[in-house]
DRENMIVEX-789179 format. One record per residue: residue number from 0; residue in one letter; x, y, z of N, C-alpha, C in turn. Coordinates in steps of 0.05 Angstrom, whole numbers. Example, Ala and Ser with C-alpha at 12.3 -4.5 7.8 and 13.67 -1.06 7.14 Angstrom:
BEGIN
{nupa 0 'a' {264 -114 156} {246 -90 156} {264 -66 156}},
{nupa 1 's' {257 -45 142} {273 -21 143} {258 1 157}},
//
This chain:
BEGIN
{nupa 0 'x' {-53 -1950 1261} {-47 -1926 1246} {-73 -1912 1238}},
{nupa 1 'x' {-91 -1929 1224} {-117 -1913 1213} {-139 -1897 1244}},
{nupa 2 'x' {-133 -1912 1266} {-143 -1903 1294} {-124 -1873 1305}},
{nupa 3 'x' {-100 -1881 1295} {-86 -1854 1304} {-97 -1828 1284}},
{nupa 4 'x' {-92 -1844 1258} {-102 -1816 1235} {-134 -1804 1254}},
{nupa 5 'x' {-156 -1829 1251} {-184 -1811 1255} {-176 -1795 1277}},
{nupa 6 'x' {-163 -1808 1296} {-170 -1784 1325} {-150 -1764 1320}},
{nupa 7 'x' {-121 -1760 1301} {-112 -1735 1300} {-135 -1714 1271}},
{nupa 8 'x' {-146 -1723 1257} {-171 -1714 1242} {-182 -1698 1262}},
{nupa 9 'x' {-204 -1711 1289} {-220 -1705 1306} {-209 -1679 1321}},
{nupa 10 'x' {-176 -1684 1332} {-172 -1672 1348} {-162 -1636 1329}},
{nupa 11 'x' {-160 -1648 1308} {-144 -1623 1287} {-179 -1608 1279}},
{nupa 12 'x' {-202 -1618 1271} {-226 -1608 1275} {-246 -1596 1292}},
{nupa 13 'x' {-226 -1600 1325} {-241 -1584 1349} {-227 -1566 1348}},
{nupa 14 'x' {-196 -1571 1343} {-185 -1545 1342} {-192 -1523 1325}},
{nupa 15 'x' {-199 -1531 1307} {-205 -1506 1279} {-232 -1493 1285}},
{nupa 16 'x' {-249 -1509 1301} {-283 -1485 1312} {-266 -1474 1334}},
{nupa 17 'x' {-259 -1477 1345} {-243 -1453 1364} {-230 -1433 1357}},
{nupa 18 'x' {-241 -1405 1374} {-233 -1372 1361} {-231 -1357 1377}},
{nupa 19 'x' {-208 -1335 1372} {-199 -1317 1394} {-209 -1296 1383}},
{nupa 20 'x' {-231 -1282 1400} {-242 -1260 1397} {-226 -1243 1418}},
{nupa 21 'x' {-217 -1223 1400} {-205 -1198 1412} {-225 -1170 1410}},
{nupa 22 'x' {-223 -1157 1437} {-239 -1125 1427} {-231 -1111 1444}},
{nupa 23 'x' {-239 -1081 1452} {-236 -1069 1484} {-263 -1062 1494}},
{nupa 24 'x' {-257 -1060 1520} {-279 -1043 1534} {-281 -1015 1536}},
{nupa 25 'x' {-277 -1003 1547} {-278 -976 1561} {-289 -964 1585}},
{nupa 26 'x' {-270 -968 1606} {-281 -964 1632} {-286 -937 1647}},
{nupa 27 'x' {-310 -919 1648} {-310 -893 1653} {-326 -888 1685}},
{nupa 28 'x' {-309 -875 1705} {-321 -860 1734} {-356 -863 1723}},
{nupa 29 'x' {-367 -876 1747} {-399 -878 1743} {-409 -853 1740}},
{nupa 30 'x' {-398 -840 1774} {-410 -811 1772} {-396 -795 1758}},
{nupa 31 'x' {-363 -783 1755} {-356 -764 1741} {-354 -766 1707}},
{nupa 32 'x' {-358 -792 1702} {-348 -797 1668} {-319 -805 1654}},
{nupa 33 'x' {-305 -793 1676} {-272 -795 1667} {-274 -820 1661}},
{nupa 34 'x' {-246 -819 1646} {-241 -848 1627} {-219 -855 1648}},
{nupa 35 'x' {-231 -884 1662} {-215 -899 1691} {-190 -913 1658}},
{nupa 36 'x' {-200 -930 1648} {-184 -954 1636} {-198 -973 1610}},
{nupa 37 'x' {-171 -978 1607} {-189 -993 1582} {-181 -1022 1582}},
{nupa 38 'x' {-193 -1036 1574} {-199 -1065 1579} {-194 -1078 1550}},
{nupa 39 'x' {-165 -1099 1550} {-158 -1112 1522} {-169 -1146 1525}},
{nupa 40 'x' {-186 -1146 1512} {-200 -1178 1522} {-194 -1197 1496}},
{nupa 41 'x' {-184 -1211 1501} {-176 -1237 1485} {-197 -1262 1497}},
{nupa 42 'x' {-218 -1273 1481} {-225 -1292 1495} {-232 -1324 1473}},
{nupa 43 'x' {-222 -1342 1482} {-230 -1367 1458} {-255 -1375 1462}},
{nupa 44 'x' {-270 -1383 1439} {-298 -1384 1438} {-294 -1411 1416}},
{nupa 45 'x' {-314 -1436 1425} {-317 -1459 1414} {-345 -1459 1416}},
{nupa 46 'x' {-358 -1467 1393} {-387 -1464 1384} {-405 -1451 1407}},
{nupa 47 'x' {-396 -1424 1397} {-417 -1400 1422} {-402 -1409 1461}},
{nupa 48 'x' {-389 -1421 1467} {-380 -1427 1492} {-364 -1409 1495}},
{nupa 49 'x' {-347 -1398 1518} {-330 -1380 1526} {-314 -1404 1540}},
{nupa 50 'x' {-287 -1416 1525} {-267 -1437 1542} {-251 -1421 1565}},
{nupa 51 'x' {-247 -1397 1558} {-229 -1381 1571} {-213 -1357 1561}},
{nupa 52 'x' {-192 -1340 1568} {-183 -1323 1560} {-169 -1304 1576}},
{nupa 53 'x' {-164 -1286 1571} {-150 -1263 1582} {-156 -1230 1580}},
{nupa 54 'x' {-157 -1217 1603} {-164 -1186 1598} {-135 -1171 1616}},
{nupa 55 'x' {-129 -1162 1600} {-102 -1132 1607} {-130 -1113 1606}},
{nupa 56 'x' {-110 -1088 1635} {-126 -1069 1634} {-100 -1043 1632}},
{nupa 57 'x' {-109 -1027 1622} {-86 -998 1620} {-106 -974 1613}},
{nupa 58 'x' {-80 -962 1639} {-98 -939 1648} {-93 -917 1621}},
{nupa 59 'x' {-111 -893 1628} {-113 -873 1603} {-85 -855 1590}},
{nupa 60 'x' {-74 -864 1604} {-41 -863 1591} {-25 -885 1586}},
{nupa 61 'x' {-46 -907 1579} {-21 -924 1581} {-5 -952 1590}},
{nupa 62 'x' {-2 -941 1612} {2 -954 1630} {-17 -983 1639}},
{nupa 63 'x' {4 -997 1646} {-16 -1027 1657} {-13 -1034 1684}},
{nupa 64 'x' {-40 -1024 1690} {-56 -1033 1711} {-58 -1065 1718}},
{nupa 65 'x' {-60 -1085 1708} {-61 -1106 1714} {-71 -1126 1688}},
{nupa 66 'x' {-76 -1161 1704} {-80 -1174 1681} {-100 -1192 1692}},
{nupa 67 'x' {-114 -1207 1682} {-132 -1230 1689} {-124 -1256 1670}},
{nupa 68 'x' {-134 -1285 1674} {-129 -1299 1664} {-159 -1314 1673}},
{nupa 69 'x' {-170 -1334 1653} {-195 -1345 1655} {-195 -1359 1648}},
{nupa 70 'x' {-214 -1398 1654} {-206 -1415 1644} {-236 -1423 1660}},
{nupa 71 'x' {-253 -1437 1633} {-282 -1446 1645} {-280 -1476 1629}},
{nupa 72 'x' {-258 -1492 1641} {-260 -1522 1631} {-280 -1533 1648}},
{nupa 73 'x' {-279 -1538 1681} {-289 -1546 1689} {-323 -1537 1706}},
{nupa 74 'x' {-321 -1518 1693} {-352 -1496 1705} {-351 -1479 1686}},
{nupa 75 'x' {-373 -1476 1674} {-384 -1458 1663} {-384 -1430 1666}},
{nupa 76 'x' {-403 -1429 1694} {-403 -1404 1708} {-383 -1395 1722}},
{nupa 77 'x' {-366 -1420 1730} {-345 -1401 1756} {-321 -1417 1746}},
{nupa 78 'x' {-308 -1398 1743} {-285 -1399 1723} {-261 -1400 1750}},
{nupa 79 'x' {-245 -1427 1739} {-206 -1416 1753} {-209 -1399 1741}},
{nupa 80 'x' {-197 -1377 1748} {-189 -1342 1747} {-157 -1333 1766}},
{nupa 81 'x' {-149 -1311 1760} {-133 -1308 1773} {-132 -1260 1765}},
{nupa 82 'x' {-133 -1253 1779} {-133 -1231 1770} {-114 -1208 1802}},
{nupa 83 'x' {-93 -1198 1777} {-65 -1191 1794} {-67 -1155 1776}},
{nupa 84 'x' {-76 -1142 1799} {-64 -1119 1791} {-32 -1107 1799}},
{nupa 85 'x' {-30 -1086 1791} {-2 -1074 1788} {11 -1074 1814}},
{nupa 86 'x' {-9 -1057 1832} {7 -1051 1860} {4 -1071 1879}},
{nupa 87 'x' {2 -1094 1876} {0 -1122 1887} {-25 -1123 1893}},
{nupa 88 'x' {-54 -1124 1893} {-75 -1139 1897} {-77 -1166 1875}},
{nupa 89 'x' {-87 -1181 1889} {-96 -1203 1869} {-115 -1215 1880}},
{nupa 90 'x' {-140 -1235 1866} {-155 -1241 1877} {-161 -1272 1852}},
{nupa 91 'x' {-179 -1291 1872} {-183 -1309 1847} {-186 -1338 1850}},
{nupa 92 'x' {-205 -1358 1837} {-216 -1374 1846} {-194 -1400 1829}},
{nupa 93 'x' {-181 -1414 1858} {-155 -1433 1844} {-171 -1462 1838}},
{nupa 94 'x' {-189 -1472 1849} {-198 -1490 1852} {-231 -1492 1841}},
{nupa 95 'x' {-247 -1510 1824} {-279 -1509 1824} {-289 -1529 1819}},
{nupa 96 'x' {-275 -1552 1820} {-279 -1574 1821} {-304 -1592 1840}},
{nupa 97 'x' {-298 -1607 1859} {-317 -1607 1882} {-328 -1584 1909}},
{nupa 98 'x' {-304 -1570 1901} {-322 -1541 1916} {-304 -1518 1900}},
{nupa 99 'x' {-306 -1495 1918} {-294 -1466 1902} {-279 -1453 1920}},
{nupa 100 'x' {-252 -1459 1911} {-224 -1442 1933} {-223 -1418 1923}},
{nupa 101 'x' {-228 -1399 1942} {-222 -1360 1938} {-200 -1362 1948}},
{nupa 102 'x' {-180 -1336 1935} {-152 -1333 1942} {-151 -1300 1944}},
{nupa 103 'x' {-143 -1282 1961} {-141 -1260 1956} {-121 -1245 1975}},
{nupa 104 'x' {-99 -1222 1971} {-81 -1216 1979} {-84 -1191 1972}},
{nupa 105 'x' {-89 -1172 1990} {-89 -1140 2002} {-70 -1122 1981}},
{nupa 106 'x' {-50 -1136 1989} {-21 -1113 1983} {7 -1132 1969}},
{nupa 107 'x' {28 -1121 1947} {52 -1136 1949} {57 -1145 1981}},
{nupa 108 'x' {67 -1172 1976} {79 -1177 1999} {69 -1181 2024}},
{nupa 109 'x' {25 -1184 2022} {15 -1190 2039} {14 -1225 2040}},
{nupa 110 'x' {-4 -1228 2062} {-8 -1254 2064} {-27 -1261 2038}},
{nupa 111 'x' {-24 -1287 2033} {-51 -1295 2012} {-77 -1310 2037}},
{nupa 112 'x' {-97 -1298 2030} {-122 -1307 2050} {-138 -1333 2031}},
{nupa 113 'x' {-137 -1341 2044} {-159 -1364 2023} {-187 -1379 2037}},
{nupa 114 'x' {-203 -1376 2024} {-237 -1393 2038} {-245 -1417 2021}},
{nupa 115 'x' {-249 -1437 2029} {-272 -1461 2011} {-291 -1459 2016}},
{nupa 116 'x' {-306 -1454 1998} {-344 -1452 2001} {-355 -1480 1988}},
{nupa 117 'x' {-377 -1485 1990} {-387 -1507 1980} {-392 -1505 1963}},
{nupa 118 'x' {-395 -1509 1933} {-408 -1515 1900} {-436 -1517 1902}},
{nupa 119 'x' {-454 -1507 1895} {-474 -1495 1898} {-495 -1499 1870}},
{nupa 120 'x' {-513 -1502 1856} {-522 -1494 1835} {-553 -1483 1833}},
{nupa 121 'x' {-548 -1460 1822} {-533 -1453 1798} {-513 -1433 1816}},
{nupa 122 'x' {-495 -1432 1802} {-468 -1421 1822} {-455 -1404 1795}},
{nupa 123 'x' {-441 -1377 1797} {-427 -1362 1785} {-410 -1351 1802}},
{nupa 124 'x' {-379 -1338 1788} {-363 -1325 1793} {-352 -1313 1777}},
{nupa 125 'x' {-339 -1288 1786} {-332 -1264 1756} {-338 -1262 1741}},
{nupa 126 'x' {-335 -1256 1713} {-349 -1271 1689} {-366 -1273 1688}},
{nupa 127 'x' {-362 -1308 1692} {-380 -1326 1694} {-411 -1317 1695}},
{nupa 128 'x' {-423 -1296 1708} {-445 -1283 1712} {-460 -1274 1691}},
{nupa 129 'x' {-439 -1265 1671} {-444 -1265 1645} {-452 -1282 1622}},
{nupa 130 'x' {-431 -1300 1630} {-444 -1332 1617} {-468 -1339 1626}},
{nupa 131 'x' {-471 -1336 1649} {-500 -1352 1663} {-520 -1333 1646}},
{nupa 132 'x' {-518 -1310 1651} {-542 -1285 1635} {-542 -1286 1608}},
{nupa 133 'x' {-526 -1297 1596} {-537 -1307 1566} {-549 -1337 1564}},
{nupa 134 'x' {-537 -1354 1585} {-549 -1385 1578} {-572 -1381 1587}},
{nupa 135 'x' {-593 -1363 1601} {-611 -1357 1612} {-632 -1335 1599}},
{nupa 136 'x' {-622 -1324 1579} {-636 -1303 1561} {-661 -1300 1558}},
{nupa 137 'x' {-660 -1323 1545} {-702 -1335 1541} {-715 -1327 1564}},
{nupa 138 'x' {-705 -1338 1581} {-723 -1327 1610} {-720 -1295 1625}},
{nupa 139 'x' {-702 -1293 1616} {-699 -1260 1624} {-719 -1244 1605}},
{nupa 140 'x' {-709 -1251 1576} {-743 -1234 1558} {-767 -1245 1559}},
{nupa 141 'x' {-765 -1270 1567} {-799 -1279 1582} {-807 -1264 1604}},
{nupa 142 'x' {-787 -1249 1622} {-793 -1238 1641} {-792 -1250 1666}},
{nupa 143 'x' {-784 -1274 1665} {-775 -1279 1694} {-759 -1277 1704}},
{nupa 144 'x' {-750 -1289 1733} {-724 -1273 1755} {-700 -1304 1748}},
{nupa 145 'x' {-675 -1301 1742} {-664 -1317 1747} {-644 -1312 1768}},
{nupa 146 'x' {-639 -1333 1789} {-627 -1333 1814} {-599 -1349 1815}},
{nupa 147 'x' {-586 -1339 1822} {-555 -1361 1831} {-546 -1345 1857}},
{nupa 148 'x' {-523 -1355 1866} {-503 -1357 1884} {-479 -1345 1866}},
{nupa 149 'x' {-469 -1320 1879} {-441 -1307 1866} {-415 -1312 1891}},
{nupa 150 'x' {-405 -1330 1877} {-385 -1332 1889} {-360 -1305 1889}},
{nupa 151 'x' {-352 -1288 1902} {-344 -1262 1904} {-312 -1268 1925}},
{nupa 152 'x' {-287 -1273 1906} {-265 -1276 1925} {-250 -1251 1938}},
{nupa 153 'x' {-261 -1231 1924} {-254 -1201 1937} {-257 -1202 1969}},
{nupa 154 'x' {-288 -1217 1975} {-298 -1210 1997} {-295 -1241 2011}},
{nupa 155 'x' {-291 -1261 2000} {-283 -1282 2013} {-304 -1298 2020}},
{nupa 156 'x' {-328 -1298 1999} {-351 -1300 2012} {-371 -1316 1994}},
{nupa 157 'x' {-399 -1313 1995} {-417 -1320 1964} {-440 -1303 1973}},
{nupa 158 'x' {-468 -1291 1961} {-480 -1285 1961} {-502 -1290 1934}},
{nupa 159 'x' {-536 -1285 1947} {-546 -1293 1929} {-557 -1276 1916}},
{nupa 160 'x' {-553 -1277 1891} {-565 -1256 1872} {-593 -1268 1856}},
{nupa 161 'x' {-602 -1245 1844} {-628 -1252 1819} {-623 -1230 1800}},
{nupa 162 'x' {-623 -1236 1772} {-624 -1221 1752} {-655 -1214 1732}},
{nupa 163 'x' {-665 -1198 1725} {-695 -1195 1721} {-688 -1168 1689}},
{nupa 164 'x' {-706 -1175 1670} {-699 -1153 1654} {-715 -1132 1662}},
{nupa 165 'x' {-709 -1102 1656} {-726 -1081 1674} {-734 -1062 1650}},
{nupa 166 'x' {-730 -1069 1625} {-735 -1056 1604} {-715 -1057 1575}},
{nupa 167 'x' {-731 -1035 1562} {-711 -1045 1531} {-706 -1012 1522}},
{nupa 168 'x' {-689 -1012 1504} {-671 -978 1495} {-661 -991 1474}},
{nupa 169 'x' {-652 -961 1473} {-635 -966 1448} {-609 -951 1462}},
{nupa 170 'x' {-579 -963 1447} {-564 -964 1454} {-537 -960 1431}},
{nupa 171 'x' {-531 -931 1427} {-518 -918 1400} {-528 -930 1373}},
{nupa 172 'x' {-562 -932 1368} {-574 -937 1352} {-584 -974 1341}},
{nupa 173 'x' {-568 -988 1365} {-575 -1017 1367} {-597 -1019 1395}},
{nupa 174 'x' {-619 -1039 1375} {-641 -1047 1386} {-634 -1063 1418}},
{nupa 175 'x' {-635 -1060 1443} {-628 -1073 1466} {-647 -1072 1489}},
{nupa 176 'x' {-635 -1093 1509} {-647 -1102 1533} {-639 -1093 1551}},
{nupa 177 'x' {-644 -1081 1578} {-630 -1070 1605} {-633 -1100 1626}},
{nupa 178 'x' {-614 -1107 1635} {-620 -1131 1658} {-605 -1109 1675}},
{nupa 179 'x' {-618 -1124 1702} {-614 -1112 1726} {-602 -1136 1746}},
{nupa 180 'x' {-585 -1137 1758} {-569 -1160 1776} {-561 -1143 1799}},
{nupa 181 'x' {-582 -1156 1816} {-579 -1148 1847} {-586 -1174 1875}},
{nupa 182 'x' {-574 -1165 1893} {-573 -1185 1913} {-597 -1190 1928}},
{nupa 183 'x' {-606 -1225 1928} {-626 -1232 1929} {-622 -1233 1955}},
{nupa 184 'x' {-622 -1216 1984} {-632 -1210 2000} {-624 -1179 2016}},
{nupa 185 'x' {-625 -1177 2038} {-623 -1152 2055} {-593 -1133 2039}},
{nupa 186 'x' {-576 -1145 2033} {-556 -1138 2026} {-556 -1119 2008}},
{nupa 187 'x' {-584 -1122 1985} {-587 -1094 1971} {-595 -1072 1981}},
{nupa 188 'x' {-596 -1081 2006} {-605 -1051 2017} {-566 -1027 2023}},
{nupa 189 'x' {-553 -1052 2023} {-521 -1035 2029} {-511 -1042 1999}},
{nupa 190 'x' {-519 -1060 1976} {-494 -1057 1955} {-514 -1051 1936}},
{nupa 191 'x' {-506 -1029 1916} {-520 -1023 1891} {-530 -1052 1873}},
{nupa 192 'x' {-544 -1034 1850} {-543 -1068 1836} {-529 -1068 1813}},
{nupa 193 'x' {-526 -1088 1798} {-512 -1078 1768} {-524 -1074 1749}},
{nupa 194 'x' {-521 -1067 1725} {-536 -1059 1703} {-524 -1072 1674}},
{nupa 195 'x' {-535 -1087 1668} {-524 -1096 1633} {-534 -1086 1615}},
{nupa 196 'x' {-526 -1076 1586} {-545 -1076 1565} {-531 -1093 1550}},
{nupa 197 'x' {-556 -1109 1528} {-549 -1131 1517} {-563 -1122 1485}},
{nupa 198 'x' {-547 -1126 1469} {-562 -1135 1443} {-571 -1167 1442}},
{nupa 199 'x' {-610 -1169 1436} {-618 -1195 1449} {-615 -1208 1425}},
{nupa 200 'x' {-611 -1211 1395} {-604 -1227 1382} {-577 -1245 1383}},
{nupa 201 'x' {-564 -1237 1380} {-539 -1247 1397} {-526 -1249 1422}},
{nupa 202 'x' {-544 -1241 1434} {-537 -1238 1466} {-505 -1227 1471}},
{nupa 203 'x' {-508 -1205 1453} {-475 -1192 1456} {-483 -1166 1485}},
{nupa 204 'x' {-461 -1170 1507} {-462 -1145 1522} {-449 -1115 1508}},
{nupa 205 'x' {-467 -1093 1509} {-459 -1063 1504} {-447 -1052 1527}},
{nupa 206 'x' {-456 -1052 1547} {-448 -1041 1569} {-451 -1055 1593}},
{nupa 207 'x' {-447 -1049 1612} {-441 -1052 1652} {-434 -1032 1664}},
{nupa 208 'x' {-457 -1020 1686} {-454 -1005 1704} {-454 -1022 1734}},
{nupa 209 'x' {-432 -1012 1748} {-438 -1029 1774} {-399 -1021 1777}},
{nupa 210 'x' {-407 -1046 1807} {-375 -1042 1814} {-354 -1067 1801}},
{nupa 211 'x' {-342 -1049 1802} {-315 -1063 1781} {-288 -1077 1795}},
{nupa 212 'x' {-271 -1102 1782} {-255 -1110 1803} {-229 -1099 1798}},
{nupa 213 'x' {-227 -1072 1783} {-205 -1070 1781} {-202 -1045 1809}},
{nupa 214 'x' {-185 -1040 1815} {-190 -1021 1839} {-164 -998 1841}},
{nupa 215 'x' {-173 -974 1854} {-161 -952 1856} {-138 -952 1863}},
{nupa 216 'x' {-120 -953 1861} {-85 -959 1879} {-89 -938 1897}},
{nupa 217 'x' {-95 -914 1900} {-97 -907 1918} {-109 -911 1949}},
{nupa 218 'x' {-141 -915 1938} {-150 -923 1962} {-151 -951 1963}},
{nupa 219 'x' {-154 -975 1951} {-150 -1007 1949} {-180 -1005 1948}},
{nupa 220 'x' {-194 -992 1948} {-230 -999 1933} {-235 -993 1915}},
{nupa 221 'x' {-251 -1022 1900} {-263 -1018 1873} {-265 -1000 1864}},
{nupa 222 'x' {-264 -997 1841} {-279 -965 1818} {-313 -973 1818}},
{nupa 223 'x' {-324 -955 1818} {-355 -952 1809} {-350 -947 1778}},
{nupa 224 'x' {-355 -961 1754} {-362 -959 1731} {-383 -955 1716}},
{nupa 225 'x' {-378 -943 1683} {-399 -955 1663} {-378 -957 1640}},
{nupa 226 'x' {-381 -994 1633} {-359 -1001 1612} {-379 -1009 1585}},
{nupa 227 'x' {-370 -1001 1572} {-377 -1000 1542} {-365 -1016 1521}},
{nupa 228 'x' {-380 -1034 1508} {-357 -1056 1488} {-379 -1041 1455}},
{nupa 229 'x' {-364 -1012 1445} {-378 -1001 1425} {-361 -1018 1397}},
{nupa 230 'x' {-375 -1012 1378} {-365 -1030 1344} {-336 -1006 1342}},
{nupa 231 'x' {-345 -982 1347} {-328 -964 1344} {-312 -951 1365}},
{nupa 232 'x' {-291 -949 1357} {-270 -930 1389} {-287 -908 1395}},
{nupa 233 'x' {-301 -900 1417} {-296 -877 1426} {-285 -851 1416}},
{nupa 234 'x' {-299 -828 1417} {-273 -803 1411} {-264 -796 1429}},
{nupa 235 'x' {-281 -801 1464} {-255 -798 1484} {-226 -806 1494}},
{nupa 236 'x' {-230 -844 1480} {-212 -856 1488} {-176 -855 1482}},
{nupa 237 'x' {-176 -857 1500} {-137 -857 1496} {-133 -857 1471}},
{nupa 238 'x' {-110 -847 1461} {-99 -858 1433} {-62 -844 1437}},
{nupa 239 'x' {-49 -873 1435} {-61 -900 1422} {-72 -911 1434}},
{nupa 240 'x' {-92 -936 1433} {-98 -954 1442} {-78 -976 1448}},
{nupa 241 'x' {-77 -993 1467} {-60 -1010 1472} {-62 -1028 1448}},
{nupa 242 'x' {-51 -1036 1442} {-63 -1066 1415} {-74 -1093 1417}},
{nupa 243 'x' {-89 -1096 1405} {-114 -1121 1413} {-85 -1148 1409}},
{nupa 244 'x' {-66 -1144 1402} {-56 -1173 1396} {-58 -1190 1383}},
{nupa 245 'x' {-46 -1215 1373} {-48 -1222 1340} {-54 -1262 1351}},
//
């Protein structure tokens, strides 16, 4: 009995540092500005860790575009994921255990395609890239290049990236960092790179410019973005807002 009490103690004490941080994004056309979507992120956080979570996206009326689901028990960087938009795309890493199963499906009602790549380190996927660029911070404002392998199930593939800070701004009156995340070979010469700004005390992201996985129903390719996680709504943004959830 006293062995059952400590470990329900233990287990009722991990539970309680665990926290659902809710907020939105705001996803706006790189080049025109228009407001693409907005992004409802629920994510649980156990002493500074990201366990996992969920992002709904709805478009500027409304409407829901799709959902994601995230889960970094067993990898850090490369998260099971699963991310299903509206008009049937989905894409998403089922497996990360001894290697990394991509799953991805075109259209409702297409085939599902799937690849195993090998596990790799340091290795990221979706997200995950994010996590890696904060557990890596120190060395980004020391100024050096940090490198991984992005596992990418859109394209069924992996590629190698390096992230490097390229300067500092200010960013609606908070002190910040610019990182730059581009592909560590020939391939930047055909894919843009991405762009983060970070507040470096807490390594909170403000923004992301780059390509995005939520994608056009019309044409089935990505949006080109710049998403924004501001303290304050926007005066462009939709209203109502969808609701962060309880």
């Amino acid at each position: 009995m006293k062995l059952t009490l400590a470990l329900l103690t233990m287990l009722l004490a991990t539970a309680a540092q665990a926290e659902v941080q809710r907020f939105y994004g705001h996803a706006y056309d790189l080049k025109s500005g228009a407001y693409l979507y907005t992004e409802v992120h629920a994510q649980t956080v156990e002493n500074g860790r990201w366990l996992g979570g969920t992002i709904d996206y709805f478009g500027p009326k409304g409407e829901k575009l799709g959902h994601k689901t995230l889960e970094f028990q067993n990898h850090e960087f490369v998260p099971v994921f699963r991310l299903d938009l509206n008009y049937g795309y989905m894409e998403g890493i089922s497996d990360n255990r001894e290697a990394v199963t991509m799953e991805r499906r075109e259209r409702a009602g297409g085939k599902v395609e799937t690849k195993t790549i090998k596990k790799v380190s340091p290795m990221c996927a979706d997200s995950g890239f994010h996590s890696c660029l904060r557990a890596h911070f120190a060395e980004l404002q020391a100024g050096k290049s940090v490198k991984f392998t992005l596992a990418v199930p859109g394209s069924l593939d992996s590629f190698r990236f390096r992230a490097a800070k390229v300067g500092e701004t200010q960013w609606q009156g908070i002190k910040a960092v610019l990182i730059k995340v581009e592909p560590d070979s020939l391939l930047r010469l055909l894919a843009g790179p991405l762009e983060l700004v970070y507040e470096p005390t807490q390594r909170r992201l403000l923004e992301f410019r780059g390509i995005s996985n939520v994608h056009d129903p019309r044409s089935g390719k990505p949006y080109d973005v710049r998403i924004i996680y501001p303290d304050k709504t926007p005066a462009d943004a939709p209203t109502p807002l969808p609701p962060l959830g309880s």
